[in-house]
DRENVEXTI-200722 format. One record per residue (C-alpha): residue in one letter; z, x, y negated. Coordinates in steps of 0.02 Angstrom, whole numbers, padded with zeros to 5 digits, always signed. Layout:
N
AZXY
...
***
This chain:
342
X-01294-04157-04495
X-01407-04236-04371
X-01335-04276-04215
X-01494-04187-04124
X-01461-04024-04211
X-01272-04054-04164
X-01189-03858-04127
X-01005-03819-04087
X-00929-03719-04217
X-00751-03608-04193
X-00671-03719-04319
X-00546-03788-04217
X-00478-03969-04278
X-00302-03886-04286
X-00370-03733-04420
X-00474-03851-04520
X-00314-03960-04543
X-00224-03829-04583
X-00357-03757-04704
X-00358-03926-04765
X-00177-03921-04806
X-00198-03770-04925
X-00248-03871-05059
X-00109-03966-05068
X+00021-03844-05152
X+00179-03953-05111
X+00112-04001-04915
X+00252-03957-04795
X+00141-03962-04617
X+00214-04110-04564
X+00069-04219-04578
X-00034-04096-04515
X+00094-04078-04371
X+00067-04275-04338
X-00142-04260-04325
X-00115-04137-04203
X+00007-04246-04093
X-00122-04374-04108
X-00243-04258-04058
X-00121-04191-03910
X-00118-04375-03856
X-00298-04408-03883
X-00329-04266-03750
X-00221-04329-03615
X-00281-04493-03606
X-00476-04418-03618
X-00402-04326-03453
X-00376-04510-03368
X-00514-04587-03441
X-00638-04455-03352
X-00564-04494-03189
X-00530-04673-03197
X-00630-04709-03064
X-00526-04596-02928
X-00372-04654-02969
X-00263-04796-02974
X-00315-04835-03141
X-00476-04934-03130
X-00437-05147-03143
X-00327-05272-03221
X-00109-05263-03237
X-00101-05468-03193
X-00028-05460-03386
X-00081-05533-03554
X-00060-05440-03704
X-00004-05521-03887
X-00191-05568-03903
X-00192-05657-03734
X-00336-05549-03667
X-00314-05474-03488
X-00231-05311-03492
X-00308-05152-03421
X-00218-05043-03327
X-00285-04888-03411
X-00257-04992-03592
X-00069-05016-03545
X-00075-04815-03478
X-00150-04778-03650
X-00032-04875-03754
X+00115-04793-03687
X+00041-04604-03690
X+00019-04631-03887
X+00183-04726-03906
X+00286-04558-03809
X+00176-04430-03897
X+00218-04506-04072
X+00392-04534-04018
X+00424-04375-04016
X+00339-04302-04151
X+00479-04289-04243
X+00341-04354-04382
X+00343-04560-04379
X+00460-04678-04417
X+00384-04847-04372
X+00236-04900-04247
X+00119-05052-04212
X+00015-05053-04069
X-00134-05198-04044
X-00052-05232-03885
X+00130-05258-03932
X+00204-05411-04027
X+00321-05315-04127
X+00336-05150-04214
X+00398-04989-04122
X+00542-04894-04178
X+00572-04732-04130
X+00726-04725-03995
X+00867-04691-04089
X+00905-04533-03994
X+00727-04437-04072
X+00706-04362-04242
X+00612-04477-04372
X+00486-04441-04474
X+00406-04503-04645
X+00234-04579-04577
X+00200-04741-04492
X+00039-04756-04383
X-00034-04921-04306
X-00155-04896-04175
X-00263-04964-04038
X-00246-04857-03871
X-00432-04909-03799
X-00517-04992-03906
X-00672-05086-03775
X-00550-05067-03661
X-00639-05234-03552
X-00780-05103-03539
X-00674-04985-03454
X-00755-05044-03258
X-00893-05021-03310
X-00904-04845-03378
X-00967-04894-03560
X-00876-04781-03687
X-00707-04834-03753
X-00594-04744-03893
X-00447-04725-03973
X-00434-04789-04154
X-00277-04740-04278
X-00217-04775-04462
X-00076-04669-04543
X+00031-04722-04692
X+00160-04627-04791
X+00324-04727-04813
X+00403-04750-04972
X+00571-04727-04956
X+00616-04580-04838
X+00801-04661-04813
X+00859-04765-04631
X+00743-04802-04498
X+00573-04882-04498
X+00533-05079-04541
X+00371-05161-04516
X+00350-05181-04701
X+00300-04980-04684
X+00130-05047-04582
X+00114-05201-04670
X+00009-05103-04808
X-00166-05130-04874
X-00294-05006-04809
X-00302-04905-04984
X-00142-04860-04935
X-00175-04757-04790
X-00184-04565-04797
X-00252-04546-04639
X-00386-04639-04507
X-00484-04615-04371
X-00548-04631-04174
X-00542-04530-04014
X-00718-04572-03933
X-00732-04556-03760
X-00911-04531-03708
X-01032-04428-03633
X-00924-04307-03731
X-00761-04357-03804
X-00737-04321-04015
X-00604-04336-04121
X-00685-04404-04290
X-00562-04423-04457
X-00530-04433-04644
X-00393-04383-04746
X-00490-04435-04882
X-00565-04294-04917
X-00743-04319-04808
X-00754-04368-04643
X-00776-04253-04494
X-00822-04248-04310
X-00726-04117-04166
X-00796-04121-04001
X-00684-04095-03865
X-00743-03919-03770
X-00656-03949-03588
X-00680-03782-03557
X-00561-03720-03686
X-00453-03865-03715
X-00507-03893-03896
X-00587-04008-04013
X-00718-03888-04117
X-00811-03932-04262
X-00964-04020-04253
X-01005-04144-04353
X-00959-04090-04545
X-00952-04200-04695
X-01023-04327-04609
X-01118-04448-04735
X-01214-04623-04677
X-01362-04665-04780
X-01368-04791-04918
X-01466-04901-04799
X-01478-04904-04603
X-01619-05022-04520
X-01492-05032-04355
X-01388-05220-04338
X-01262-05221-04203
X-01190-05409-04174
X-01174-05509-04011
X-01277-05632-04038
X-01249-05742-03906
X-01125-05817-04046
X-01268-05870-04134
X-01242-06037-04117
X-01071-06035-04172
X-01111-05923-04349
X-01104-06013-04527
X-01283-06021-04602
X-01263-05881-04733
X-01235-05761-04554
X-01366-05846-04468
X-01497-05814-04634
X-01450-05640-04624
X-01485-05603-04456
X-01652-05697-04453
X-01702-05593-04609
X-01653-05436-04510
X-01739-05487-04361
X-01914-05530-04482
X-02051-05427-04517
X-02006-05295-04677
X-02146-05301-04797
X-02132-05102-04814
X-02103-05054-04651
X-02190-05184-04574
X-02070-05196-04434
X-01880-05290-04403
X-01725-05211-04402
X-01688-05119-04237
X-01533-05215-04118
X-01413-05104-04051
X-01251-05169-03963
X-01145-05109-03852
X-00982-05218-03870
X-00839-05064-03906
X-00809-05077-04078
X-00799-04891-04097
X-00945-04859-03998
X-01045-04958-04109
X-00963-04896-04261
X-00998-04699-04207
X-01163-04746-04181
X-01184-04809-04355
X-01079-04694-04429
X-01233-04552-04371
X-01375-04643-04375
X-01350-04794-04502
X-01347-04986-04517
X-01220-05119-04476
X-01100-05211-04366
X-01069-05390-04388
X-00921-05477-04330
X-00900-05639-04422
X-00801-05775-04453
X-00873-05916-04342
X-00834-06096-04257
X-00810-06043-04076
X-00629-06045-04066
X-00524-06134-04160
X-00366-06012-04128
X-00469-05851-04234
X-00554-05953-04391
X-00547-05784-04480
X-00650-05680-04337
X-00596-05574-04197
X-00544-05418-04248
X-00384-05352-04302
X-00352-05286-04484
X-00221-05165-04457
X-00276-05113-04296
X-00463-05079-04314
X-00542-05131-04476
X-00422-05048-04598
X-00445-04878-04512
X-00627-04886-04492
X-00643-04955-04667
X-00560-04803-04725
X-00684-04676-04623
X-00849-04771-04691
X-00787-04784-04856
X-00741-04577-04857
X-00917-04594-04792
X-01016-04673-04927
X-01028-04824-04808
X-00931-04989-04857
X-00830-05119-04761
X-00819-05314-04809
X-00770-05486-04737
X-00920-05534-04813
X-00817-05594-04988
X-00690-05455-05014
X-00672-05266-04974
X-00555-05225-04803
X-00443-05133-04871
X-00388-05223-05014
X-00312-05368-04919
X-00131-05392-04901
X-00076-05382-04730
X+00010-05564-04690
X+00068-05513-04500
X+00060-05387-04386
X-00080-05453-04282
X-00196-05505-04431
X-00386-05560-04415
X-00537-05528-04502
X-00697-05529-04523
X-00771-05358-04511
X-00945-05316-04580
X-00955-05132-04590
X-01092-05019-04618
X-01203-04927-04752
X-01179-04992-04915
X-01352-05058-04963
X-01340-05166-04778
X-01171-05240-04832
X-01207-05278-04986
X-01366-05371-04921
X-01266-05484-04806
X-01127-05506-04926
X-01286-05603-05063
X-01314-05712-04894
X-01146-05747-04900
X-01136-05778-05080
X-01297-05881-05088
X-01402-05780-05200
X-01519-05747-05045
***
């Protein structure tokens, strides 16, 4: 559906789970139970989000998180509203949060459940002073062995593992887009009644998008094959007779929404800035396994530029990749740059 022609449905994102779950004979409602706690948390921290600005919430904590960026004081808000809401879902065993070192078990005095779920809280969250549009991204597993508590070996799974992703975008409008692999759908939050309706269905990116989002002020820190690519983007097409179109905000999941509507790519490469992240920036488990999983349900792709996302075997918790994500035809192009045949 074109974003333009976007209407509000009265498919609520709690029915259309649950109609979801009907064809699955042996489904007992508790995953469905789980999306909606995520959903229930993705709601209150929308609530801060939209008044950042008049509370206390606005600036940094003096802290470092396990990345060693500055942490936000609505990040470290967020982190713990999705960490208390899953807590006591009575639906997840194990969690891993981009801003904590270790896993997080449930407290031993809550019911556990059979699902793990790794998650960023804000995603962009350095954006949050100045009002560009942050979200929520999640990726759900199903453990193996339903016996004892939760290990970290129950999120240290390869994305084709997950039965569940998606992002909380909080924008001009906040919307709740996921895939249980089964298609990929968009809710937007009505404030008015408190729910996420249905309003993007079966979303679907085109084969090719003529949209590149990178920051290019790394440039001059790219390999060649990266720095090919974005020249060729950047020349004159033959058919169209004009370049690609650059689009970058600097939230991951802003840029990825964006895509996910309209078409193209984000680059985030490997490069030779810092020596401490030789194998890029962003986080496997975190963000590109999850948003892997939504472009893929898609008919987009997702590649470090050699191998698909989620086929690698997570090392460590706080694993980083490359991440070049997009319509298919537009990875596959940068992925012969990267291979030389281009």
């Amino acid at each position: 559906m074109s974003p333009a022609r976007m209407t509000l449905s009265s498919m609520t994102l709690t029915r259309h789970i649950m109609e979801t779950q009907k064809h699955f004979p042996f489904a007992t409602g508790e995953f469905s139970d789980l999306l909606n706690h995520i959903a229930l948390a993705g709601k209150i921290i929308n609530r801060e989000v939209n008044k950042a600005g008049l509370t206390q919430f606005l600036g940094l904590t003096g802290e470092s998180n396990v990345q060693g960026e500055d942490v936000q004081m609505l990040d470290d808000w967020a982190n713990n509203v999705m960490i208390r809401v899953l807590s006591r879902s009575q639906r997840v065993c194990i969690m891993a949060s981009e801003e904590v070192a270790d896993v997080i078990p449930v407290p031993d005095d809550l019911i556990s459940g059979r699902y793990s779920v790794c998650f960023d809280p804000l995603d962009g969250s350095s954006n949050i002073d100045a009002n560009v549009s942050i979200g929520t991204i999640f990726s759900v597993y199903r453990r193996d062995d339903d016996d004892g508590p939760g290990t970290e070996a129950d999120v240290l799974r390869p994305g084709t593992e997950q039965v569940a992703a998606g992002y909380i975008l909080y924008g001009s409008s906040s919307i709740f887009v996921y895939t249980a692999g089964g298609g990929v759908n968009g809710f937007t939050l009505d404030p008015s009644v408190g729910e996420f309706l249905l309003s993007h269905p079966d979303i679907q990116m085109p084969e090719q998008g003529r949209i590149y989002s990178v920051n290019e002020q790394n440039y001059h820190y790219w390999y060649d094959h990266t720095r090919r690519y974005v020249d060729w983007v950047k020349s004159i097409d033959k058919e169209t007779k004009r370049p690609y179109s650059s689009r970058y905000i600097g939230s991951l999941v802003s840029d990825f929404h964006r895509n996910l509507l309209y078409g193209g790519i984000f680059l985030y490469p490997e490069d030779k800035k810092d020596p401490k992240r030789p194998h890029g920036k962003l986080r496997l488990l975190y963000e590109a396994n999850p948003l892997a999983f939504i472009a893929e349900q898609a008919g987009g792709a997702a590649s470090t530029g050699t191998e698909r996302i989620m086929e690698i075997d997570p090392e460590y918790l706080h694993q980083r990749v490359p991440l070049i994500i997009g319509c298919a035809k537009n990875v596959a192009d940068y992925e012969e740059f990267v291979a030389g045949t281009r």
